[in-house]
Z-matrix of the N, CA and C atoms (Angstrom, degrees):
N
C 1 1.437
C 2 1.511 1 110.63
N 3 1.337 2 106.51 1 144.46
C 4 1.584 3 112.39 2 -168.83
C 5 2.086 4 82.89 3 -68.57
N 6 1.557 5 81.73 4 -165.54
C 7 1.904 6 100.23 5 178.24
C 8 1.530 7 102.76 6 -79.95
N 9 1.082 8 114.91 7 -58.65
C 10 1.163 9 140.36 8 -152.11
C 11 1.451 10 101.90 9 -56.24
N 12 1.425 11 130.56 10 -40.54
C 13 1.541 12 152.39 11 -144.20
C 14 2.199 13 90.16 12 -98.99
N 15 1.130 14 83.68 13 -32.84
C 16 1.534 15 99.95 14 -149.63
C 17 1.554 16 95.45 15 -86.33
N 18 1.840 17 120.12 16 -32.21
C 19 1.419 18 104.43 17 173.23
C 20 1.711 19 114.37 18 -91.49
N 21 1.366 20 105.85 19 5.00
C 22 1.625 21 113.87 20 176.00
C 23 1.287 22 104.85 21 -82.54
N 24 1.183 23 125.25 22 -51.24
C 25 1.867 24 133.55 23 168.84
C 26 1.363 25 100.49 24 -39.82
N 27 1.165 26 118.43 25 -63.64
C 28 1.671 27 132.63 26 -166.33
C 29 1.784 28 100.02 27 -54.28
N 30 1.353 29 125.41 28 -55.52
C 31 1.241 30 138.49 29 158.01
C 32 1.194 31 126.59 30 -6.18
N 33 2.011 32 99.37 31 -89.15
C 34 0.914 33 101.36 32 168.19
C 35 1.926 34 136.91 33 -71.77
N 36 1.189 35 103.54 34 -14.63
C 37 1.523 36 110.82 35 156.35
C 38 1.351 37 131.32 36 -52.40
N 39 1.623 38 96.10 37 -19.10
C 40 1.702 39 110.56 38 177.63
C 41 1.342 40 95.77 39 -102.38
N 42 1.082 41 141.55 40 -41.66
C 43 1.381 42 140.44 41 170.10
C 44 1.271 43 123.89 42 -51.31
N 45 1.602 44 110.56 43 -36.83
C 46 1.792 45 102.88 44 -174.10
C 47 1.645 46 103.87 45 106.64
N 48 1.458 47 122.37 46 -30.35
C 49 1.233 48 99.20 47 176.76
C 50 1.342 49 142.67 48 -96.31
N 51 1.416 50 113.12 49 25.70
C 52 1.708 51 139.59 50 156.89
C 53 1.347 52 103.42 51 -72.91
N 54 1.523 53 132.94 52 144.30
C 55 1.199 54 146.72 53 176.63
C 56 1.576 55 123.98 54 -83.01
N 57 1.496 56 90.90 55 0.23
C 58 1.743 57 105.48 56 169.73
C 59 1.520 58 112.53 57 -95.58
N 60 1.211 59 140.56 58 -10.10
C 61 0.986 60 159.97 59 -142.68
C 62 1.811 61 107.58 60 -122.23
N 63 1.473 62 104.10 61 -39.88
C 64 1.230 63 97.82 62 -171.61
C 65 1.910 64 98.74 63 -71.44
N 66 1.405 65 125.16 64 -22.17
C 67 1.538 66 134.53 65 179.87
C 68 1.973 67 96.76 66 -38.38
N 69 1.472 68 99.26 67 -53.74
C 70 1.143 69 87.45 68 -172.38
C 71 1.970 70 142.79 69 -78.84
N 72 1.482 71 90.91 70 -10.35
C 73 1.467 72 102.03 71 175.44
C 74 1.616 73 108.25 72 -101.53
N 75 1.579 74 128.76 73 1.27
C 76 1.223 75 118.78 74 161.00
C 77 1.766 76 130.93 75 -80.97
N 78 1.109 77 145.85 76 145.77
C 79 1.398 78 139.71 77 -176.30
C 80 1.120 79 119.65 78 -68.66
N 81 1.348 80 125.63 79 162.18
C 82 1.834 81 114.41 80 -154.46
C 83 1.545 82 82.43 81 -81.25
N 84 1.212 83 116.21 82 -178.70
C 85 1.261 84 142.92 83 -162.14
C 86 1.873 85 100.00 84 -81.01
N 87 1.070 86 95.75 85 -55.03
C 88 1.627 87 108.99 86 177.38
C 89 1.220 88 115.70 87 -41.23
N 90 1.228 89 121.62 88 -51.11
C 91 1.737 90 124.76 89 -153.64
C 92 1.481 91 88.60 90 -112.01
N 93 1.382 92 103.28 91 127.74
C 94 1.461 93 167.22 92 111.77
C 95 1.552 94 98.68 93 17.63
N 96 1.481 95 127.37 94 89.90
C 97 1.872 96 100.65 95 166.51
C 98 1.327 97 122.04 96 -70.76
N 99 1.128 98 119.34 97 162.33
C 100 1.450 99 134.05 98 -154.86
C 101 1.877 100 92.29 99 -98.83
N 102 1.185 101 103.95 100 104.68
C 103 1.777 102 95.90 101 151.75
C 104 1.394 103 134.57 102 -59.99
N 105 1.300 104 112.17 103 156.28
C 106 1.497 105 87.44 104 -171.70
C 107 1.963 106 118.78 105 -87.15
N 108 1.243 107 90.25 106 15.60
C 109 1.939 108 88.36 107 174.65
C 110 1.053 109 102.77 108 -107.59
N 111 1.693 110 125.05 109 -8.24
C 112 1.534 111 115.29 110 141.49
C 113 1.525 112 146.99 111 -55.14
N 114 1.940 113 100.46 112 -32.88
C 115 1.286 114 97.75 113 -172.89
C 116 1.393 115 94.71 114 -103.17
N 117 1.741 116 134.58 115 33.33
C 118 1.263 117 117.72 116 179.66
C 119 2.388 118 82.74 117 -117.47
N 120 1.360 119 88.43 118 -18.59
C 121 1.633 120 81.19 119 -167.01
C 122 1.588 121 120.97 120 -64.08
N 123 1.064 122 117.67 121 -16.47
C 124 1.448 123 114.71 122 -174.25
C 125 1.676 124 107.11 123 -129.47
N 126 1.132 125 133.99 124 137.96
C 127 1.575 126 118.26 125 -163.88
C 128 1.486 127 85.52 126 -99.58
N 129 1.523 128 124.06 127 171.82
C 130 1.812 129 114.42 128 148.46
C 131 1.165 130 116.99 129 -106.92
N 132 1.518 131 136.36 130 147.14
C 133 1.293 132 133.35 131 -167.86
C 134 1.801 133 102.20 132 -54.28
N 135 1.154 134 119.29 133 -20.37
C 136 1.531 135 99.42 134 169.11
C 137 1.560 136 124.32 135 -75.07
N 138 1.498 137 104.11 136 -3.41
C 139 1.718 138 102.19 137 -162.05
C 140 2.072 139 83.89 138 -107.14
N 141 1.518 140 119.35 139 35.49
C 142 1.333 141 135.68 140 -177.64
C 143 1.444 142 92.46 141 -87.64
N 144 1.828 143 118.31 142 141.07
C 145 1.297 144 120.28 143 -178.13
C 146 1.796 145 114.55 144 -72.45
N 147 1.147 146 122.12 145 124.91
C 148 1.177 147 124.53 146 -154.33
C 149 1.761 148 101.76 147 -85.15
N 150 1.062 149 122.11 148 115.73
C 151 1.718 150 143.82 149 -177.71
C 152 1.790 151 92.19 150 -67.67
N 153 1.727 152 92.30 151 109.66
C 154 1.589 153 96.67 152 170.54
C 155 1.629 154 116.12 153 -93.68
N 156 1.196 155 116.66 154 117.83
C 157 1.907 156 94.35 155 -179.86
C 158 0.972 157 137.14 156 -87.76
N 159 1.804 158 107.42 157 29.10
C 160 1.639 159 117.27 158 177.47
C 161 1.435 160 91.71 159 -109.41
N 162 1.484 161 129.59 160 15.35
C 163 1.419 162 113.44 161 -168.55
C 164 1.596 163 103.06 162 -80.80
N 165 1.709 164 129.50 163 -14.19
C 166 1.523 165 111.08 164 -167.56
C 167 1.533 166 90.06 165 -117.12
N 168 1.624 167 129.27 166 21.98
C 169 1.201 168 145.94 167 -179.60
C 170 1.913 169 86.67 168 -85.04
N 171 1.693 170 105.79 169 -66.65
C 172 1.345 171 126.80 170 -146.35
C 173 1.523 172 75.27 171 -75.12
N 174 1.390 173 141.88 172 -38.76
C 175 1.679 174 108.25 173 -165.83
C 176 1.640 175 113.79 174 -83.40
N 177 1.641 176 97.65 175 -14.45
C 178 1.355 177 86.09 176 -164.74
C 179 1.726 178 101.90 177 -86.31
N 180 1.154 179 118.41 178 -8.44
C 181 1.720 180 103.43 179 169.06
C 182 1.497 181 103.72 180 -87.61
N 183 1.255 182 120.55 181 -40.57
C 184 1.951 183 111.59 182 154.36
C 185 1.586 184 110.14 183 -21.55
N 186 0.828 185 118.05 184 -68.95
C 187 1.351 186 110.17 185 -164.23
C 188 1.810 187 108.26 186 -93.69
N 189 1.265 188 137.00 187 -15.99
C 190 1.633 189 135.96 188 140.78
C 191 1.829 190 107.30 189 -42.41
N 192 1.385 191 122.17 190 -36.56
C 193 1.342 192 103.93 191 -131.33
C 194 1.809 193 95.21 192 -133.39
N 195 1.539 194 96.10 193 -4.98
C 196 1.768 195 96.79 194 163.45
C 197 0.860 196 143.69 195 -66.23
N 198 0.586 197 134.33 196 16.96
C 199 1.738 198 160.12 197 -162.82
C 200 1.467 199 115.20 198 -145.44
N 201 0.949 200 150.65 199 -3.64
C 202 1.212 201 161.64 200 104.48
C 203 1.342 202 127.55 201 -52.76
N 204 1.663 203 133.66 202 -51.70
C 205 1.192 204 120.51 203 155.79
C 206 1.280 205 132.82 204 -75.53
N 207 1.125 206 125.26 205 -11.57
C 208 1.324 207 123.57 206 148.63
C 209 1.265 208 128.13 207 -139.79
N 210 1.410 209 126.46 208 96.11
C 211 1.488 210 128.47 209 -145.38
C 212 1.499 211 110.51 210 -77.51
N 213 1.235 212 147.26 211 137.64
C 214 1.166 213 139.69 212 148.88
C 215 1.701 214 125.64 213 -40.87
N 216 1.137 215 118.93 214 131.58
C 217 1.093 216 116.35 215 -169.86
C 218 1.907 217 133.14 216 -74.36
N 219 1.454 218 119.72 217 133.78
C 220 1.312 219 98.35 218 -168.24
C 221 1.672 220 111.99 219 -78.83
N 222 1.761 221 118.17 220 165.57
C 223 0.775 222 113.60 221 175.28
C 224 1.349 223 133.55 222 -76.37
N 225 1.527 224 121.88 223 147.02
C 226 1.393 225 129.00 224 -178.76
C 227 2.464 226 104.31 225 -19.55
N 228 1.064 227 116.19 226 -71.79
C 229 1.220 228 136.45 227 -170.25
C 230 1.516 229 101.49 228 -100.45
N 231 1.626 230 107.09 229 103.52
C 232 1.434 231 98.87 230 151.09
C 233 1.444 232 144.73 231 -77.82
N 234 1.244 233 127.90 232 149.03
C 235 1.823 234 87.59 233 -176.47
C 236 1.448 235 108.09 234 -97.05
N 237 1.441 236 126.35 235 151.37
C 238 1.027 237 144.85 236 174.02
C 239 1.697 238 113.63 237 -51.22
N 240 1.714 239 115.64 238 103.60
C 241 1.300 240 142.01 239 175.67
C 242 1.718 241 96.69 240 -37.93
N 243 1.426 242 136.71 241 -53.26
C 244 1.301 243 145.74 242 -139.87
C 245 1.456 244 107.49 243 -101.43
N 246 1.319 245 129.00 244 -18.43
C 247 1.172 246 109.62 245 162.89
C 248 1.397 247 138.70 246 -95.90
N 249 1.273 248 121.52 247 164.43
C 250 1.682 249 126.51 248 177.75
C 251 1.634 250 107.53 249 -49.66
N 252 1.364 251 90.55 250 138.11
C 253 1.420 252 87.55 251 157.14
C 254 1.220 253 136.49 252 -65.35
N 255 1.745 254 130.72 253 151.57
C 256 1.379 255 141.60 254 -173.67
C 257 1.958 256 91.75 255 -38.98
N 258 1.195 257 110.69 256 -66.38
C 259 1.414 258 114.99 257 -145.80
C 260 1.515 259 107.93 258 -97.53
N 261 1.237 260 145.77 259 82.56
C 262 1.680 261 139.12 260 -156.27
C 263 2.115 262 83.72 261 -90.11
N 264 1.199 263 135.10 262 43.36
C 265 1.390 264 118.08 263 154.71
C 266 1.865 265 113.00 264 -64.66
N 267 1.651 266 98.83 265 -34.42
C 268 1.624 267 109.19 266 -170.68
C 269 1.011 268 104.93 267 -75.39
N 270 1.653 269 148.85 268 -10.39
C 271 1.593 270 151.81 269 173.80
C 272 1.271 271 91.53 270 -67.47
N 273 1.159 272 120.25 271 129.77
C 274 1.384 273 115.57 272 129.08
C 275 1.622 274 133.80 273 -107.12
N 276 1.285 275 92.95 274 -174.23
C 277 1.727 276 100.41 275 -151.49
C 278 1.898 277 107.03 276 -62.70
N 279 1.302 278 97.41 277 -28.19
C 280 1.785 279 81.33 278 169.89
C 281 1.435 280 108.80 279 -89.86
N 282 1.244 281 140.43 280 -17.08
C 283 0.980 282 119.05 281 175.02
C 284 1.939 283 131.97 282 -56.08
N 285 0.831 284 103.75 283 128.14
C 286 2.059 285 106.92 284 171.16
C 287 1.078 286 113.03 285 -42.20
N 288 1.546 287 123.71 286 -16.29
C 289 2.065 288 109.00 287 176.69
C 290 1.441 289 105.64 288 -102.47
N 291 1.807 290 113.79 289 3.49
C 292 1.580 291 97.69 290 -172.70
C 293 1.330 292 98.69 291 -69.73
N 294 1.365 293 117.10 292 -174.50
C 295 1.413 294 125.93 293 -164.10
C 296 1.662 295 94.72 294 -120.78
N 297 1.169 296 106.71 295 116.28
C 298 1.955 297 119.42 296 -159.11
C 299 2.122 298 89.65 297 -102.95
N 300 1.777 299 89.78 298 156.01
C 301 0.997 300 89.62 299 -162.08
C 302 1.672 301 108.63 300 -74.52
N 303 1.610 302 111.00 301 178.08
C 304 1.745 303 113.11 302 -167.98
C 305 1.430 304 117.97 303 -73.23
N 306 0.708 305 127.01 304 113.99
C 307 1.317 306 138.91 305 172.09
C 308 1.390 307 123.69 306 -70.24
N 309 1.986 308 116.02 307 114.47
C 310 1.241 309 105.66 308 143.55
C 311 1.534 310 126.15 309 30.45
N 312 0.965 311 152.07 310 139.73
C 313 1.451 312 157.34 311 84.21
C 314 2.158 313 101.87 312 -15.80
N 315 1.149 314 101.90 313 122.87
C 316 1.771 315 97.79 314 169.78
C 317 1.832 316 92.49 315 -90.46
N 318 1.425 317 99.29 316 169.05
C 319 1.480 318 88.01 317 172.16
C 320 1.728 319 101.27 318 -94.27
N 321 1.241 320 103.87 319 178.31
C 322 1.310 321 130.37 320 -167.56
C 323 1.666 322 108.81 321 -61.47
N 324 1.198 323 157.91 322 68.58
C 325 1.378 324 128.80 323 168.46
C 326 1.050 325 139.10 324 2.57
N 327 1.472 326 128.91 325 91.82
C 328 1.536 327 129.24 326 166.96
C 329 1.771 328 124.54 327 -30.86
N 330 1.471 329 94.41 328 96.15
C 331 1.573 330 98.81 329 173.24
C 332 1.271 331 108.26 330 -89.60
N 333 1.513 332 83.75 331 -162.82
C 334 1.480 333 90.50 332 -173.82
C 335 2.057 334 101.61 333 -82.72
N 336 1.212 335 89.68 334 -167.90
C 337 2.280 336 107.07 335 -172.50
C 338 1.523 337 82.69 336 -77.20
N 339 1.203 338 90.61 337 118.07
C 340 1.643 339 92.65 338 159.61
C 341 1.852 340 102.18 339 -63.11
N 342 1.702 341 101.95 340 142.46
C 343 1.081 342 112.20 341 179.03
C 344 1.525 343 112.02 342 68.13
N 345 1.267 344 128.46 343 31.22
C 346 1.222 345 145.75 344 151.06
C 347 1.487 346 130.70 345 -63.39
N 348 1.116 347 126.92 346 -165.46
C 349 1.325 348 119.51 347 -173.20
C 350 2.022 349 81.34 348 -107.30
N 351 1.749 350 92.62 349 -55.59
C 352 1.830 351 76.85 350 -173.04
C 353 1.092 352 130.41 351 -83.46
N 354 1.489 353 126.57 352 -2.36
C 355 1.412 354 130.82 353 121.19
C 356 1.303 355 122.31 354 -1.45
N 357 1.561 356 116.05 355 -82.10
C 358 1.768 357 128.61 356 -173.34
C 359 1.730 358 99.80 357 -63.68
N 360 1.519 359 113.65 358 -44.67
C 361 1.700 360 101.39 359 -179.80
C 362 1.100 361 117.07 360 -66.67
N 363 1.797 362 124.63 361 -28.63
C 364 1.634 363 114.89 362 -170.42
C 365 1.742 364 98.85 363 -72.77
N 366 1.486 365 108.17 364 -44.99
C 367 1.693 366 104.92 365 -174.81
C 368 1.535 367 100.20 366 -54.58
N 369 1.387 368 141.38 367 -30.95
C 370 1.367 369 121.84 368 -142.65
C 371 1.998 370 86.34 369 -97.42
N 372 1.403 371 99.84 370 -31.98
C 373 1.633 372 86.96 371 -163.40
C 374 1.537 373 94.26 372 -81.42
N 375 1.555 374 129.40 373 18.08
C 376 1.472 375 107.31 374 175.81
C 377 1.706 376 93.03 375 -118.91
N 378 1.216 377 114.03 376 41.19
C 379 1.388 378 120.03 377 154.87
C 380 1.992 379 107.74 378 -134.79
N 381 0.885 380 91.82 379 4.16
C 382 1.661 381 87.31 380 163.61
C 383 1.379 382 129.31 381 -69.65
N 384 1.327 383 159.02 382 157.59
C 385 0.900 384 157.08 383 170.22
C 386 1.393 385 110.72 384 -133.48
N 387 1.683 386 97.32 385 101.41
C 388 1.622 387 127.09 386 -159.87
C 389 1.860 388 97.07 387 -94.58
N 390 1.265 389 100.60 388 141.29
C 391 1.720 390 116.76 389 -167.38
C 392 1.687 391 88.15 390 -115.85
N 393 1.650 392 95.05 391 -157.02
C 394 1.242 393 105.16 392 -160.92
C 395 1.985 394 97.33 393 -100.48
N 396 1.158 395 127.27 394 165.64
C 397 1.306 396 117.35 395 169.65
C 398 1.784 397 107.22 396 -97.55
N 399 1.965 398 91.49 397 168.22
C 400 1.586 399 88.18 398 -178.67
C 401 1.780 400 89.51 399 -139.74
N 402 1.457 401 97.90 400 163.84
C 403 1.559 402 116.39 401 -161.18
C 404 1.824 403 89.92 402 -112.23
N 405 1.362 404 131.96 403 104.35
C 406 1.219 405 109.90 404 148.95
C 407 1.517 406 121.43 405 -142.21
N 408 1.625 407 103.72 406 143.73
C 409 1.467 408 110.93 407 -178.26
C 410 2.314 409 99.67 408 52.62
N 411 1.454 410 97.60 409 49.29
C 412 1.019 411 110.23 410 -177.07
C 413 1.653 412 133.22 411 51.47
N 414 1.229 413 96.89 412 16.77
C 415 1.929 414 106.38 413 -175.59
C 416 1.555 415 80.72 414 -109.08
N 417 1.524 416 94.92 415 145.14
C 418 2.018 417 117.38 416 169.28
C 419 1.524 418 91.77 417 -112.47
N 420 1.753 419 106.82 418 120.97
C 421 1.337 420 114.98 419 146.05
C 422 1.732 421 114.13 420 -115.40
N 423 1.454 422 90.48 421 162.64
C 424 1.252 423 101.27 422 -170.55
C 425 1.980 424 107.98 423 -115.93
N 426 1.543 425 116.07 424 124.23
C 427 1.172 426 112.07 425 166.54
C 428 1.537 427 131.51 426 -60.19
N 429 1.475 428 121.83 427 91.09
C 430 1.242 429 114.93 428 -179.88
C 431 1.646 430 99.85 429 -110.38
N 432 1.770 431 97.57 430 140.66
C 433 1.233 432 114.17 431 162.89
C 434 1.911 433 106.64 432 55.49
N 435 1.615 434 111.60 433 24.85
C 436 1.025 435 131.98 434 175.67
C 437 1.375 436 114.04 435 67.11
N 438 1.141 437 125.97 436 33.95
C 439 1.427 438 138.07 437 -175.29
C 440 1.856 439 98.29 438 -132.37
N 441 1.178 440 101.78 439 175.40
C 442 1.397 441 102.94 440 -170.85
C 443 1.533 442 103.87 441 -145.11
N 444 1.620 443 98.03 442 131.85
C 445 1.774 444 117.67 443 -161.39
C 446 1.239 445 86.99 444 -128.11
N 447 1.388 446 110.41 445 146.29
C 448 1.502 447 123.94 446 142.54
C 449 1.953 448 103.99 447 -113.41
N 450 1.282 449 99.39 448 -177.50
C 451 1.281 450 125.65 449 -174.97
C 452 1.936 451 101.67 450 -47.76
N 453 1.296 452 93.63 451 128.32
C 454 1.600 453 94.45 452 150.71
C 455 2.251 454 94.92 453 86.39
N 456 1.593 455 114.45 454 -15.29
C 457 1.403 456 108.84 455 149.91
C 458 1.327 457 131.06 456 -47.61
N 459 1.316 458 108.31 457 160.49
C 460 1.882 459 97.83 458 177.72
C 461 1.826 460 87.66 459 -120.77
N 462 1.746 461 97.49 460 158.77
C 463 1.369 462 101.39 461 178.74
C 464 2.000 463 97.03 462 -120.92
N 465 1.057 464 115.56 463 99.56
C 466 1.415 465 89.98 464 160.32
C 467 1.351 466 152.03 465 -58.49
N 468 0.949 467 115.70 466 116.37
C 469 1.604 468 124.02 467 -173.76
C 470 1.900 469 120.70 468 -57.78
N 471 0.997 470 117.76 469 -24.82
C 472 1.780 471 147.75 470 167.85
C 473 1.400 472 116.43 471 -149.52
N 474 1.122 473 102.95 472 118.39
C 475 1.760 474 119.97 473 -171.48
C 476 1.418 475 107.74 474 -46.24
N 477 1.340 476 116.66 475 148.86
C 478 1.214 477 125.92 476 175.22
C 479 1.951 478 115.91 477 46.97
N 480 1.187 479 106.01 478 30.20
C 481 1.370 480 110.03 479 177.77
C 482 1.668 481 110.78 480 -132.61
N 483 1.518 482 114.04 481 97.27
C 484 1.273 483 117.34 482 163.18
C 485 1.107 484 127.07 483 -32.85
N 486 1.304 485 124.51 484 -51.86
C 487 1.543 486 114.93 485 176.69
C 488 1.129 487 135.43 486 -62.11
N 489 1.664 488 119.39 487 -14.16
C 490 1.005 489 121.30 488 162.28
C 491 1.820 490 130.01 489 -91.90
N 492 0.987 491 113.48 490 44.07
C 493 1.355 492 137.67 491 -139.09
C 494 2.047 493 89.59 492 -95.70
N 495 0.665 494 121.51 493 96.69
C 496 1.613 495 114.19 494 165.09
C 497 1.692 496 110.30 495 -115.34
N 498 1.692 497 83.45 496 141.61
C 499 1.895 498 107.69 497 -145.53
C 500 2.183 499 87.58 498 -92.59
N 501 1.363 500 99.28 499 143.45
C 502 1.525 501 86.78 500 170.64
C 503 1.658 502 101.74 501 -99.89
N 504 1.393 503 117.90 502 113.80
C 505 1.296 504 137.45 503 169.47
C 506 1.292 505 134.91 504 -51.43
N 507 1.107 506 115.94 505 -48.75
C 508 1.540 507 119.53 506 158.45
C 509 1.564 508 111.91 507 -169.85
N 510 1.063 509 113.34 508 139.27
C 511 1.626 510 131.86 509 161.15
C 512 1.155 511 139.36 510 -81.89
N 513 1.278 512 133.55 511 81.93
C 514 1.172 513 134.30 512 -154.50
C 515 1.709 514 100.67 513 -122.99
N 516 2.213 515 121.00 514 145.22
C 517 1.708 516 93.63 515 154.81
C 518 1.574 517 144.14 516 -46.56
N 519 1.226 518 115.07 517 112.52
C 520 1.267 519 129.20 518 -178.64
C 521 1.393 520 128.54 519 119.48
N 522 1.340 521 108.08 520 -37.77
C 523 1.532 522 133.43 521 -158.30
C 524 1.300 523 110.09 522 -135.38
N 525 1.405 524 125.68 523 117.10
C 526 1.400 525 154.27 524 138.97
C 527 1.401 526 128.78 525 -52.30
N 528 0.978 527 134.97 526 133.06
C 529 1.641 528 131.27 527 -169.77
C 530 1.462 529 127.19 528 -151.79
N 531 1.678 530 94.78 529 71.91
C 532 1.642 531 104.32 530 -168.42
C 533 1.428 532 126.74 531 -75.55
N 534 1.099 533 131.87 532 124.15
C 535 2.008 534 136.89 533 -174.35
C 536 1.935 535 108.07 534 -72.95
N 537 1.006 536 104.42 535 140.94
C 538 2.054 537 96.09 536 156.92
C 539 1.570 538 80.72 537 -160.56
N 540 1.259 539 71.21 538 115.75
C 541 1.797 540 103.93 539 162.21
C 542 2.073 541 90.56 540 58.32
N 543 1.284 542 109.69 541 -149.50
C 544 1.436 543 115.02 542 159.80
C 545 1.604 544 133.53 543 -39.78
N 546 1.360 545 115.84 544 -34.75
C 547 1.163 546 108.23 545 -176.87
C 548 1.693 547 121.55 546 -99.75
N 549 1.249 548 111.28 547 129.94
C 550 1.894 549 100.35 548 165.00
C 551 1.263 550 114.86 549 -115.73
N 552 1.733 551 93.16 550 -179.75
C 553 1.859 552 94.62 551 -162.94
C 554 1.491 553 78.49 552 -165.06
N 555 1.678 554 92.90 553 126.07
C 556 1.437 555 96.69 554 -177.52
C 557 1.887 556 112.09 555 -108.17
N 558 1.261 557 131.78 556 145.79
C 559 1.075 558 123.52 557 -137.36
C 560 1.969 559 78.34 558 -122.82
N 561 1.853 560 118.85 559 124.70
C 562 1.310 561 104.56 560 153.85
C 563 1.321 562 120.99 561 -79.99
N 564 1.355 563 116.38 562 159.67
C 565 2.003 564 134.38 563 167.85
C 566 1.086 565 114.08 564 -79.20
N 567 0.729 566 122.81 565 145.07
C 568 2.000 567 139.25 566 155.02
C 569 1.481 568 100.20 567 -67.77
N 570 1.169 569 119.25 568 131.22
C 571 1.336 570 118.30 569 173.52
C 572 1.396 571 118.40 570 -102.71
């Protein structure tokens, strides 16, 4: 036989479709095929359900870890952490959340004239943004509005407008003491 003839034989011998070949995928003559309500009728102790011992491993982080992998969802409306409860019968009277009786109106504190001179200085020095002070070669300045004043500076109140010119009055620990025009108003520190 040429080569050629000889790896087609070989082929189909690996394939199954030579008639020598089928000898080997049929059952010996002897044995009996198995129906199939035979091979479902008797189980073998190997076809026994096999006992895994990570199975009460795997439930018990199931149930540690549910709630984290898949969270329950919150509701539409939360309720607000900060308020009193509906019913204050359970407060009692020393407690800080009972509800104490109404109070008075106090009267108002005497300010200054609206439209005053110390009027315009108390509003202007409660938009300042006061820093820490510094001591040098014995002069105290004070950080306002992140700039640095000592005594006897002017701060303008509207840019480029003299008249609004407020003088820093004195520097002392704690206390600031700014002038406009006639009136002052001295401002305490946070220490």
């Amino acid at each position: 036989m040429n080569a050629h003839l000889r790896r087609s034989v070989h082929l189909a011998v690996l394939l199954g479709l030579f008639p020598g070949a089928a000898f080997a995928a049929e059952p010996a003559a002897g044995a009996a095929p198995k129906s199939p309500a035979s091979k479902a009728g008797a189980a073998k102790p190997a076809d026994a359900k096999v006992i895994d011992p990570f199975d009460q491993v795997r439930m018990r982080i199931d149930q540690i870890l549910k709630a984290r992998v898949n969270p329950e969802s919150l509701p539409a409306v939360l309720p607000n952490p900060f308020t009193l409860p509906n019913t204050t019968t359970a407060l009692l009277i020393e407690d800080d959340l009972a509800p104490a009786a109404p109070q008075t109106p106090a009267a108002a504190p005497a300010g200054p004239e609206p439209g005053s001179d110390l009027e315009t200085l108390v509003n202007f020095s409660a938009t300042l943004k006061l820093g820490g002070t510094v001591s040098l070669n014995g002069q105290t300045s004070q950080y306002i509005n992140q700039l640095l004043y000592k005594e006897g500076d002017v701060i303008l109140m509207e840019k480029r407008d003299p008249k609004s010119a407020v003088k820093v009055v004195r520097i002392v620990p704690g206390a600031l003491t700014l002038g406009f025009n006639e009136a002052q108003h001295t401002v305490r520190l946070k220490n």
